[in-house]
C-alpha positions in Angstrom: 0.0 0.0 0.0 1.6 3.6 -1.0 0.5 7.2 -1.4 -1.2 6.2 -4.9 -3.8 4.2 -3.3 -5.5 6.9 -1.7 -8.6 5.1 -0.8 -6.5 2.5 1.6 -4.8 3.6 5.4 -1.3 2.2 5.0 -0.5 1.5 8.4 -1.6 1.6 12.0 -0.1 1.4 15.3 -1.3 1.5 18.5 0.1 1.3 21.8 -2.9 1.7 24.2 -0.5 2.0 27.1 1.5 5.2 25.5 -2.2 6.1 24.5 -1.5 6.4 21.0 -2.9 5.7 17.1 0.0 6.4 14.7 -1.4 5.9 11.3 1.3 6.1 8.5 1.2 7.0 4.8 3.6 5.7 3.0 5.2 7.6 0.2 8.0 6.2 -2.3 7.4 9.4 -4.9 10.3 11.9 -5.7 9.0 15.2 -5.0 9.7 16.9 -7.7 8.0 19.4 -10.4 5.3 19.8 -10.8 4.2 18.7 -8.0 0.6 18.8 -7.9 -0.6 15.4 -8.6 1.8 14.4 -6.1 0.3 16.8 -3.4 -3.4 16.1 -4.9 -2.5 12.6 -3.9 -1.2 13.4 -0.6 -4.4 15.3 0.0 -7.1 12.5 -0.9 -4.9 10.5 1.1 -5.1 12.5 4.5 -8.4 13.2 4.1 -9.2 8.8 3.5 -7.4 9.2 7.0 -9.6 11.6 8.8 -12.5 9.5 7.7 -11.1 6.6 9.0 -10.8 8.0 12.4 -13.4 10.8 12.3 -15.9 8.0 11.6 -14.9 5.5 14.0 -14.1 3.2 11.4 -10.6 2.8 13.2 -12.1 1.2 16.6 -13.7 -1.2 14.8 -10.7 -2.7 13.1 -8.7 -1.8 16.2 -10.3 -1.3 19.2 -7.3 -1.0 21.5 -7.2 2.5 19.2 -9.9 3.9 21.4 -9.3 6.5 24.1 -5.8 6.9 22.3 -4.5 10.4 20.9 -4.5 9.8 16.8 -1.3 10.7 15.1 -0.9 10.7 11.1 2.4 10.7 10.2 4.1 10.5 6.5 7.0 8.5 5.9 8.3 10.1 2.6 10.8 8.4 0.8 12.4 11.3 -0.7 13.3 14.8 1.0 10.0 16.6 0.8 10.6 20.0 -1.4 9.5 23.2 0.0 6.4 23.3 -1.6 5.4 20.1 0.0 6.9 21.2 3.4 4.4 24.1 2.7 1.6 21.9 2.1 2.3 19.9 5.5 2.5 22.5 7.6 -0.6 24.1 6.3 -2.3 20.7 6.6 -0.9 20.3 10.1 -2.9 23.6 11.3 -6.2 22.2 9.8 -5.5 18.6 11.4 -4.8 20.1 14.5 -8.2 21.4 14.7 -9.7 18.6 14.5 -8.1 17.3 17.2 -5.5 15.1 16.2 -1.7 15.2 15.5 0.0 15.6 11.9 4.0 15.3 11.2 6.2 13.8 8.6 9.2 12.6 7.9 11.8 11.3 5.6 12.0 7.3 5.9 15.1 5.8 5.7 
């Protein structure tokens, strides 16, 4: 499962004693221009996310999930570009106020 398969959550952790729900979206695309299918992707790909949790969809596949903090994280392959960087940190505002954590990160 990768970043083009926008419709599918990646992965999922949960470590109910920590109290937490990492979900991961895995992307093994080069940032590089132009960059806005990439980022389209990226979008319908958080937003597959916050339906999964914002649903509840999440404590029925795993229901050690509930009454933990939800964390989205992306695992890029590459360096993220600025403009991506951009769109990450604008999407970590909006994910934020709904209540839930956003980061990312290069995967190594």
């Amino acid at each position: 499962m990768s970043i083009t398969e926008t419709n599918v959550v990646d992965l999922i952790g949960v470590d109910p004693s920590k109290g937490v729900a990492r979900l991961g979206i895995s992307d093994h695309l080069e940032w590089i221009a132009p960059e806005d299918e990439h980022l389209l992707l990226l979008q319908e790909k958080i937003n597959t996310y916050l339906r999964f949790i914002e649903s509840g969809e999440i404590y029925d596949h795993y229901p050690d999930a509930r009454n933990c903090r939800c964390e989205i994280e992306l695992l890029s392959k590459y360096p993220l570009s600025k403009v991506a960087i951009d769109f990450c940190e604008a999407a970590k505002g909006v994910i934020k106020g709904a209540g839930l954590d956003f980061s990312y990160r290069v995967f190594s």
